[in-house]
mmCIF file as Biopython writes it, N, C-alpha, C and O atoms, coordinates in Angstrom:
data_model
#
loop_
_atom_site.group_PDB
_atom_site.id
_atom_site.type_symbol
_atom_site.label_atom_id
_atom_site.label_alt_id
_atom_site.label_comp_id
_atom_site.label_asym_id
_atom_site.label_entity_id
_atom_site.label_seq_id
_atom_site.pdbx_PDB_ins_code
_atom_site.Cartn_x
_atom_site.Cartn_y
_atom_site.Cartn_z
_atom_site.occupancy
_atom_site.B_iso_or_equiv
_atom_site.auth_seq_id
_atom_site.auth_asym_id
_atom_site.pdbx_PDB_model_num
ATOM 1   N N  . UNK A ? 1  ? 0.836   -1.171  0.000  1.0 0.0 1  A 1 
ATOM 2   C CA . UNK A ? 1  ? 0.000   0.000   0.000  1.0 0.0 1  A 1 
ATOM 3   C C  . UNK A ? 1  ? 0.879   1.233   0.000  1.0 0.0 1  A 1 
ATOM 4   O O  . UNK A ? 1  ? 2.095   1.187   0.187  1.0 0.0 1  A 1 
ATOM 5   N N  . UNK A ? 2  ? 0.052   2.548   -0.264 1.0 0.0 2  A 1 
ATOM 6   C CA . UNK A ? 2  ? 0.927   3.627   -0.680 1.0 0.0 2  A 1 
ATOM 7   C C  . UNK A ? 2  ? 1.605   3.966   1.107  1.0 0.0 2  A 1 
ATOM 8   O O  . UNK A ? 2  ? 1.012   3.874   2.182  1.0 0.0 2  A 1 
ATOM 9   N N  . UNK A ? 3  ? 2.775   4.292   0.861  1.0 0.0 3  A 1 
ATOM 10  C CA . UNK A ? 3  ? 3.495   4.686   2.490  1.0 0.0 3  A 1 
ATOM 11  C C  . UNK A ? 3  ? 3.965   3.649   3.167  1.0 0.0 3  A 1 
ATOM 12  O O  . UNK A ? 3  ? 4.392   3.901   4.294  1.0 0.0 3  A 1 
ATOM 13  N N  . UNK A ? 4  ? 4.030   1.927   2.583  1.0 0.0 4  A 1 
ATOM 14  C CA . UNK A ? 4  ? 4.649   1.619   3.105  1.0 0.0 4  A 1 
ATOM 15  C C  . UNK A ? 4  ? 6.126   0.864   2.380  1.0 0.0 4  A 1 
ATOM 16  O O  . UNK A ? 4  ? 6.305   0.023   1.499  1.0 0.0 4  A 1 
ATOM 17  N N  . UNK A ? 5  ? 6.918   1.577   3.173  1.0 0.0 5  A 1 
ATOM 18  C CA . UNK A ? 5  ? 8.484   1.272   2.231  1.0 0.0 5  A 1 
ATOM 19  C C  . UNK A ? 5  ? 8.936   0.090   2.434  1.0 0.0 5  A 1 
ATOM 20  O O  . UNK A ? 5  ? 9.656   -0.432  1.582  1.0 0.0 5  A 1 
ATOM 21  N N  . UNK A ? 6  ? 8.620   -0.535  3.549  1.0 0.0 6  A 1 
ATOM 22  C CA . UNK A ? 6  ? 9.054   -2.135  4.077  1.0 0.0 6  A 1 
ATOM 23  C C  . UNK A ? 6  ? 8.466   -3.016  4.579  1.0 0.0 6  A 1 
ATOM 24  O O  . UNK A ? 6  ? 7.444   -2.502  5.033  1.0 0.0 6  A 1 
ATOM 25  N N  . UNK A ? 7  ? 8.470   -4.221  4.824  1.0 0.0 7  A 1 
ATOM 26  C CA . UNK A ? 7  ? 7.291   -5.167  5.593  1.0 0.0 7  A 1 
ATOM 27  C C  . UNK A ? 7  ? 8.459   -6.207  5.837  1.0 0.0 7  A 1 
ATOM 28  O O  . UNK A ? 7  ? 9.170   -6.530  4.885  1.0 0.0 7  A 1 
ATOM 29  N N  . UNK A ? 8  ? 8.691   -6.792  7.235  1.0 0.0 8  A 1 
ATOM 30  C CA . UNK A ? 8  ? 9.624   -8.597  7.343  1.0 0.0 8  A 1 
ATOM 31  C C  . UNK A ? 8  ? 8.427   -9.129  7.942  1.0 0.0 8  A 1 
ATOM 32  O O  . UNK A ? 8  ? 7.883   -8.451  8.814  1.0 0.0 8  A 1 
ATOM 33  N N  . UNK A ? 9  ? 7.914   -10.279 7.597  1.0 0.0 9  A 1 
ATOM 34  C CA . UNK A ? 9  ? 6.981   -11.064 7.704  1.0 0.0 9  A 1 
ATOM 35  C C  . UNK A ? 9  ? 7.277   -12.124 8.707  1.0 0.0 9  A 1 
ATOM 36  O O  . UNK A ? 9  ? 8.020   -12.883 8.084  1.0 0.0 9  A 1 
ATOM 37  N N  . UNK A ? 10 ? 7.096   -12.687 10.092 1.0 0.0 10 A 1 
ATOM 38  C CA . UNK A ? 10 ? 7.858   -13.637 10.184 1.0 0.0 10 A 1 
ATOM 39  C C  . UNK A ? 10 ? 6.053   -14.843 10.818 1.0 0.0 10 A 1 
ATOM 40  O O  . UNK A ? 10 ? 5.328   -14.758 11.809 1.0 0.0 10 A 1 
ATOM 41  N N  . UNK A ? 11 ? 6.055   -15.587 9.855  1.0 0.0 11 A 1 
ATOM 42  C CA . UNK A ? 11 ? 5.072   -16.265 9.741  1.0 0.0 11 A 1 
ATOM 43  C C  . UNK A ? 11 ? 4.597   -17.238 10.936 1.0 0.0 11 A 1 
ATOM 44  O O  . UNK A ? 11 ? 3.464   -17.453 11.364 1.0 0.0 11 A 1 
ATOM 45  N N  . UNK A ? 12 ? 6.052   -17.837 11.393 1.0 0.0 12 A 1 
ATOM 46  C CA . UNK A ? 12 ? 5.931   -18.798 12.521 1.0 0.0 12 A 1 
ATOM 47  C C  . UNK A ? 12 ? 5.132   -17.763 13.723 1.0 0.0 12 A 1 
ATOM 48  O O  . UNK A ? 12 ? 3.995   -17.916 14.169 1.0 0.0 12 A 1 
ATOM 49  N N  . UNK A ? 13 ? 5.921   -16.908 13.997 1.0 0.0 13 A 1 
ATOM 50  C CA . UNK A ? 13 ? 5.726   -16.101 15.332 1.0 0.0 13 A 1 
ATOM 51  C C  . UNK A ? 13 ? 4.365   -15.139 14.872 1.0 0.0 13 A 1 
ATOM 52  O O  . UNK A ? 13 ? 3.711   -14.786 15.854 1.0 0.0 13 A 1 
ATOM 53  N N  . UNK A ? 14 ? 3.855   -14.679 13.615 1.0 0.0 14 A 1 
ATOM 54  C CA . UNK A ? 14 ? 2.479   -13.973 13.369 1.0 0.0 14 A 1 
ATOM 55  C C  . UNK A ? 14 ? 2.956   -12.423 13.579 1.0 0.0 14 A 1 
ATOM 56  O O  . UNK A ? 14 ? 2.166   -11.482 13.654 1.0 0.0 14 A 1 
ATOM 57  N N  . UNK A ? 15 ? 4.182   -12.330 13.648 1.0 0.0 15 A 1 
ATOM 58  C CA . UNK A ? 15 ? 4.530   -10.850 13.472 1.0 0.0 15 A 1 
ATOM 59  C C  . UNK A ? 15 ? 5.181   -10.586 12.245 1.0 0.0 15 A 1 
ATOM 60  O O  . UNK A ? 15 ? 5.801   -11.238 11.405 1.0 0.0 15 A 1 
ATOM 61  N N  . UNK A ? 16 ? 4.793   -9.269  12.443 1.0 0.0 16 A 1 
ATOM 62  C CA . UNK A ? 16 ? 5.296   -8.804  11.240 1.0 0.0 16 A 1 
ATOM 63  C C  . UNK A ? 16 ? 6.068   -6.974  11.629 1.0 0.0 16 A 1 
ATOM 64  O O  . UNK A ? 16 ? 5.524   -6.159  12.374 1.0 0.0 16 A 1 
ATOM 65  N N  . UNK A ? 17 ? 7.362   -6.754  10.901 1.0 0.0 17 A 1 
ATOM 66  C CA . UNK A ? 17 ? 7.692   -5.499  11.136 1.0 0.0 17 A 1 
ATOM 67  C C  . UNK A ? 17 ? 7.877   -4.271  10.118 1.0 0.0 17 A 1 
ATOM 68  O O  . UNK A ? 17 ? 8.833   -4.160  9.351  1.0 0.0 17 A 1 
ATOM 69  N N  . UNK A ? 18 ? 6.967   -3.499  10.216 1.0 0.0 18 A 1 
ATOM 70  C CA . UNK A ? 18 ? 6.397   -2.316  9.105  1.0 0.0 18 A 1 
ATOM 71  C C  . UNK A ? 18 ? 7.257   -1.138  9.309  1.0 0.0 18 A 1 
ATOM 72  O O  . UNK A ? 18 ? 7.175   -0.656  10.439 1.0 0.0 18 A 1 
ATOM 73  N N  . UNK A ? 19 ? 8.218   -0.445  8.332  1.0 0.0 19 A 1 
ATOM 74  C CA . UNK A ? 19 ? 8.183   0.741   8.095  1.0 0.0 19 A 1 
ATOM 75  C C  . UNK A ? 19 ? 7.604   1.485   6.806  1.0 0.0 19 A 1 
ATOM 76  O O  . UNK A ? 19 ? 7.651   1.041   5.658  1.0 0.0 19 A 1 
ATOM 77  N N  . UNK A ? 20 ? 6.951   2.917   7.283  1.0 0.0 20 A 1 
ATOM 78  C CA . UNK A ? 20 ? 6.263   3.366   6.529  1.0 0.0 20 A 1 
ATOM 79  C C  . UNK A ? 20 ? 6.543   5.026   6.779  1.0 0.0 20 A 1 
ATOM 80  O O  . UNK A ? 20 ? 7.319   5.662   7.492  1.0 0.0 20 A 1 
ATOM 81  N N  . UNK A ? 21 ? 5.679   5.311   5.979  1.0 0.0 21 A 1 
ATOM 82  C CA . UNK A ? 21 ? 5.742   6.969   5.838  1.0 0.0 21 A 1 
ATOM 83  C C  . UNK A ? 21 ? 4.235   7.186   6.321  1.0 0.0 21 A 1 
ATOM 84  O O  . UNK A ? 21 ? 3.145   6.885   5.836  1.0 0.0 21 A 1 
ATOM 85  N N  . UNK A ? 22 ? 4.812   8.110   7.971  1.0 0.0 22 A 1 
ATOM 86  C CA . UNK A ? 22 ? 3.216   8.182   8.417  1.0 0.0 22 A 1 
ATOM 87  C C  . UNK A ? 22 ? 2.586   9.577   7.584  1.0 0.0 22 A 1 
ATOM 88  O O  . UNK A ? 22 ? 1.388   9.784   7.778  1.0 0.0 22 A 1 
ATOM 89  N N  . UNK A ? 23 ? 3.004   10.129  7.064  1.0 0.0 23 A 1 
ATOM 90  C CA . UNK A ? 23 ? 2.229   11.045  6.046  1.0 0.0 23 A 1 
ATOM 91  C C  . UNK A ? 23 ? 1.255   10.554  5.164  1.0 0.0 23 A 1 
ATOM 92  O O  . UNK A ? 23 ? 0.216   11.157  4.894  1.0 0.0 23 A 1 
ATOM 93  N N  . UNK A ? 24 ? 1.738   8.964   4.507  1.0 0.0 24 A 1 
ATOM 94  C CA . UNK A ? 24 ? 0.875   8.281   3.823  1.0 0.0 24 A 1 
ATOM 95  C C  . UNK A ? 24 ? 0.060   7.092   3.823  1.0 0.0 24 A 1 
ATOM 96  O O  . UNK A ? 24 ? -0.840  6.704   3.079  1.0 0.0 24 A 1 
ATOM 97  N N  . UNK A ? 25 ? 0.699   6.541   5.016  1.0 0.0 25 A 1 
ATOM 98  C CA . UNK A ? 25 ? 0.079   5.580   5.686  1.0 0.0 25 A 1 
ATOM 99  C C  . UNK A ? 25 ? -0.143  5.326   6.988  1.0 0.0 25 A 1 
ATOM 100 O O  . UNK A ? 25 ? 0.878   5.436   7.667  1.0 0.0 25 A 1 
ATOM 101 N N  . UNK A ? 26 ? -1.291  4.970   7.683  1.0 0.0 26 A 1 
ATOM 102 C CA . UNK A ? 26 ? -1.927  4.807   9.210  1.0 0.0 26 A 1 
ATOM 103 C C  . UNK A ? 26 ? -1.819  3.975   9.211  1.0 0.0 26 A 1 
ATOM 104 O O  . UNK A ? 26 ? -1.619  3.228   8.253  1.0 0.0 26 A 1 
ATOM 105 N N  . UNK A ? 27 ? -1.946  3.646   10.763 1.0 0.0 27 A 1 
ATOM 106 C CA . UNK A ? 27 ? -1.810  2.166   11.539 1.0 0.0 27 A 1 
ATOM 107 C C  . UNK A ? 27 ? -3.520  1.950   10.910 1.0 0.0 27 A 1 
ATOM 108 O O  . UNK A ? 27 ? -3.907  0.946   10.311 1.0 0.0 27 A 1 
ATOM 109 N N  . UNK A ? 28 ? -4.211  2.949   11.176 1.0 0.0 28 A 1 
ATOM 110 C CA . UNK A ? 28 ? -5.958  2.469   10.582 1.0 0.0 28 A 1 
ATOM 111 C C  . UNK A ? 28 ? -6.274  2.123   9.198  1.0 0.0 28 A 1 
ATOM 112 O O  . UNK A ? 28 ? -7.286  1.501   8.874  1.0 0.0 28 A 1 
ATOM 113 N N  . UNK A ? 29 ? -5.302  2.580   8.322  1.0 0.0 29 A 1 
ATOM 114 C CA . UNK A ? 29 ? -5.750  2.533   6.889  1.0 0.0 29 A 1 
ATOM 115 C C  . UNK A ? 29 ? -4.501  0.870   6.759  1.0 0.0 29 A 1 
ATOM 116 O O  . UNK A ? 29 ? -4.788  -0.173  6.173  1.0 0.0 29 A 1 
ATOM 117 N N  . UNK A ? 30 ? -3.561  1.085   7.297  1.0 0.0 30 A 1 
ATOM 118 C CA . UNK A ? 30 ? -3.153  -0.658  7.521  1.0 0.0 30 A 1 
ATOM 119 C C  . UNK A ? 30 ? -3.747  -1.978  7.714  1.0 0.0 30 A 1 
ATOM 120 O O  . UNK A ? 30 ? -3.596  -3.064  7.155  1.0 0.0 30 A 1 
ATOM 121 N N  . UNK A ? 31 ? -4.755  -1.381  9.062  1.0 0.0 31 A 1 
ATOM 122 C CA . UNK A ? 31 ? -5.808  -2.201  9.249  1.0 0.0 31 A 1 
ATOM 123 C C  . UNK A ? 31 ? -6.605  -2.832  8.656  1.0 0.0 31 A 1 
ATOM 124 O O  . UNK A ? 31 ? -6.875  -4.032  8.595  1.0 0.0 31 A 1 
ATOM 125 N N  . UNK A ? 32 ? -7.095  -1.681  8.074  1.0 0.0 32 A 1 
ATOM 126 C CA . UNK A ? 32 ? -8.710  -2.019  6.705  1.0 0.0 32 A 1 
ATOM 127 C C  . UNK A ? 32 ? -7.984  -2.981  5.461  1.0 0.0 32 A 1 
ATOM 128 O O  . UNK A ? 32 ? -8.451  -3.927  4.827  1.0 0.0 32 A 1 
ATOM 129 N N  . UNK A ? 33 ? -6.414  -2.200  5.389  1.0 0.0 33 A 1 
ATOM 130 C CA . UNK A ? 33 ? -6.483  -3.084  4.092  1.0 0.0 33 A 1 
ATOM 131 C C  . UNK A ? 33 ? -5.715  -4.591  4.693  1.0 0.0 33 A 1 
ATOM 132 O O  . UNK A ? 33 ? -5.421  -5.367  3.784  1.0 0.0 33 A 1 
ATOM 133 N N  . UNK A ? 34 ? -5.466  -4.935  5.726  1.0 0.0 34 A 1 
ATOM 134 C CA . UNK A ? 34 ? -5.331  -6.220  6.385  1.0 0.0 34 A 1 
ATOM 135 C C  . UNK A ? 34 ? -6.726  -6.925  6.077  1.0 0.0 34 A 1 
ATOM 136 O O  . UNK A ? 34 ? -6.693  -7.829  5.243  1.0 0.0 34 A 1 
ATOM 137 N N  . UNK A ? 35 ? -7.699  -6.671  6.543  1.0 0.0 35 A 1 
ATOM 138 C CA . UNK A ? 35 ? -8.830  -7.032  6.901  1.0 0.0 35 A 1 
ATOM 139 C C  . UNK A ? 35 ? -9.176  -7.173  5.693  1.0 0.0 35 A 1 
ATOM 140 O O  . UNK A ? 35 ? -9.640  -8.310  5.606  1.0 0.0 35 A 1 
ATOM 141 N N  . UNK A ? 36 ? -9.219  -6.619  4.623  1.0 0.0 36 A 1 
ATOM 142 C CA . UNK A ? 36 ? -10.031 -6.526  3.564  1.0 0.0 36 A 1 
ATOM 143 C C  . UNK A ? 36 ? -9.186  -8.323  2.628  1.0 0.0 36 A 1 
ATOM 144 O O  . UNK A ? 36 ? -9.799  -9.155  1.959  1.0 0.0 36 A 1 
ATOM 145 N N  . UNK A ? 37 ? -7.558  -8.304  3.023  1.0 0.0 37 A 1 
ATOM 146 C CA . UNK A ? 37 ? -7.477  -9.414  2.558  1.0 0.0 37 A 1 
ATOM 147 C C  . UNK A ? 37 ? -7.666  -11.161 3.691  1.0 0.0 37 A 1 
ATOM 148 O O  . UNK A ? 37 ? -7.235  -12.292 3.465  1.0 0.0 37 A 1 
ATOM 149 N N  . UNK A ? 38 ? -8.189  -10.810 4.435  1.0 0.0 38 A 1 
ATOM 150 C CA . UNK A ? 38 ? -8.450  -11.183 5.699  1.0 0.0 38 A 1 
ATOM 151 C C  . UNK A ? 38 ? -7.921  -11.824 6.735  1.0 0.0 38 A 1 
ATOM 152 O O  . UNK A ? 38 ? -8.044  -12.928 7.266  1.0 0.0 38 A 1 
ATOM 153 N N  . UNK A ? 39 ? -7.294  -10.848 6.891  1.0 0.0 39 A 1 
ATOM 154 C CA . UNK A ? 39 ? -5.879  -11.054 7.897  1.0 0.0 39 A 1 
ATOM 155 C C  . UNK A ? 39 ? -6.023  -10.092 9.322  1.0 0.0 39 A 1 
ATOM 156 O O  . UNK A ? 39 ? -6.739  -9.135  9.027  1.0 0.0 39 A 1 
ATOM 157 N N  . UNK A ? 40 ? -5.684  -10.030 10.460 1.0 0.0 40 A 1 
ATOM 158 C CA . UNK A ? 40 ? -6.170  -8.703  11.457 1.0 0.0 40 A 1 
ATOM 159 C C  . UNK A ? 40 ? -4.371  -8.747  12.047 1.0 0.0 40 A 1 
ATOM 160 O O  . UNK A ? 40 ? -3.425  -9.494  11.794 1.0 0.0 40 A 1 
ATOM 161 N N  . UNK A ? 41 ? -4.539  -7.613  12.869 1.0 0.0 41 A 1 
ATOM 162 C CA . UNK A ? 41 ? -3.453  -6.689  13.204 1.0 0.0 41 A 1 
ATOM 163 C C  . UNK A ? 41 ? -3.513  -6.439  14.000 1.0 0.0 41 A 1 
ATOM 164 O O  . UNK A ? 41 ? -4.572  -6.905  14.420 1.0 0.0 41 A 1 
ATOM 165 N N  . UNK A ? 42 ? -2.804  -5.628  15.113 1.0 0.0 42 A 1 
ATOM 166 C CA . UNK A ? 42 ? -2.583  -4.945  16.629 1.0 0.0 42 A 1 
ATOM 167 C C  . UNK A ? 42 ? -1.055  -4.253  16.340 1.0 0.0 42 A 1 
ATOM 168 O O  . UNK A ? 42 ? -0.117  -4.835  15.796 1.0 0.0 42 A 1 
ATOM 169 N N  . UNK A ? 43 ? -1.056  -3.266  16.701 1.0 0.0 43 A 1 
ATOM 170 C CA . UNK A ? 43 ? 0.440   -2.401  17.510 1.0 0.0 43 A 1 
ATOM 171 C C  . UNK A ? 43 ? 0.717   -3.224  18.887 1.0 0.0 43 A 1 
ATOM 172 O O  . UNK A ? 43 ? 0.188   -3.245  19.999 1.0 0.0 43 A 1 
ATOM 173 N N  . UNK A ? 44 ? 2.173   -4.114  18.052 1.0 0.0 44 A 1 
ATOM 174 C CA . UNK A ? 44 ? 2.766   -4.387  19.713 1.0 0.0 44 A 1 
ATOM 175 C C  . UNK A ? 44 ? 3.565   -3.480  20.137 1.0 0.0 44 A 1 
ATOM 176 O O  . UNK A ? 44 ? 3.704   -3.603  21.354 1.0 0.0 44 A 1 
ATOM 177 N N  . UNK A ? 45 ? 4.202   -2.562  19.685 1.0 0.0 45 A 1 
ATOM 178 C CA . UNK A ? 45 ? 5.284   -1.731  19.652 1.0 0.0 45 A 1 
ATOM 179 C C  . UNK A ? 45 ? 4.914   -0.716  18.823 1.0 0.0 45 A 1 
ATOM 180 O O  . UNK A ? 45 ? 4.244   -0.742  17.790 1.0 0.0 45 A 1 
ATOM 181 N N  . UNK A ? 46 ? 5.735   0.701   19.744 1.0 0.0 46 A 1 
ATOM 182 C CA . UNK A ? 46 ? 5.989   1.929   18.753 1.0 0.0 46 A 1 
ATOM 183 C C  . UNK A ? 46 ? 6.977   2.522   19.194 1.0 0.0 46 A 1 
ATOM 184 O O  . UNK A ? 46 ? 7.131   2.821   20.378 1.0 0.0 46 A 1 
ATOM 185 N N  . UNK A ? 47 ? 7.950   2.817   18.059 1.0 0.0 47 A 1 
ATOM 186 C CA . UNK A ? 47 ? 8.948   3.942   18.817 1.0 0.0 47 A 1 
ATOM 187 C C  . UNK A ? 47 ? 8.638   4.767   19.220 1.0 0.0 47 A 1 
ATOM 188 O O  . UNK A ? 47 ? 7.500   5.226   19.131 1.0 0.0 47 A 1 
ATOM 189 N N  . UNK A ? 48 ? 9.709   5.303   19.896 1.0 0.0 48 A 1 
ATOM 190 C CA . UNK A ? 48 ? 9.424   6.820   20.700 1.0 0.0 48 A 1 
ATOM 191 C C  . UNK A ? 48 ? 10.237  7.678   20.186 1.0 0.0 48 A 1 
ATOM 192 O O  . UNK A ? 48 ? 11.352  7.349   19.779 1.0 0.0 48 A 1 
ATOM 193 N N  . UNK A ? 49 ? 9.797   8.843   20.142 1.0 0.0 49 A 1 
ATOM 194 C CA . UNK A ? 49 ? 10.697  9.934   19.681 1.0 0.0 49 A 1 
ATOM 195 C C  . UNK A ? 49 ? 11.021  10.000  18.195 1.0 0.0 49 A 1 
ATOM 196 O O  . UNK A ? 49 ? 11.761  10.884  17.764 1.0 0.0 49 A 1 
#
């Protein structure tokens, strides 16, 4: 999707680690398009600063 520059997938463990451009992409508009291929999501982590 537009804004996001990276994705590591790690399938066993169900995480996955996203960088993106928050100008163009939300953790919410991440969501929908998770869902839409029907997959769901949560923030375990966020940097700070």
């Amino acid at each position: 999707m537009p804004g996001v520059r990276k994705a590591k997938i790690n399938f066993d463990k169900k995480e996955a680690l996203v960088e993106f451009d928050a100008s163009q992409a939300t953790i919410d508009k991440m969501d929908e398009a998770l869902k839409k291929v029907g997959f769901s999501g949560s923030v375990k982590s966020w940097p700070k600063g």
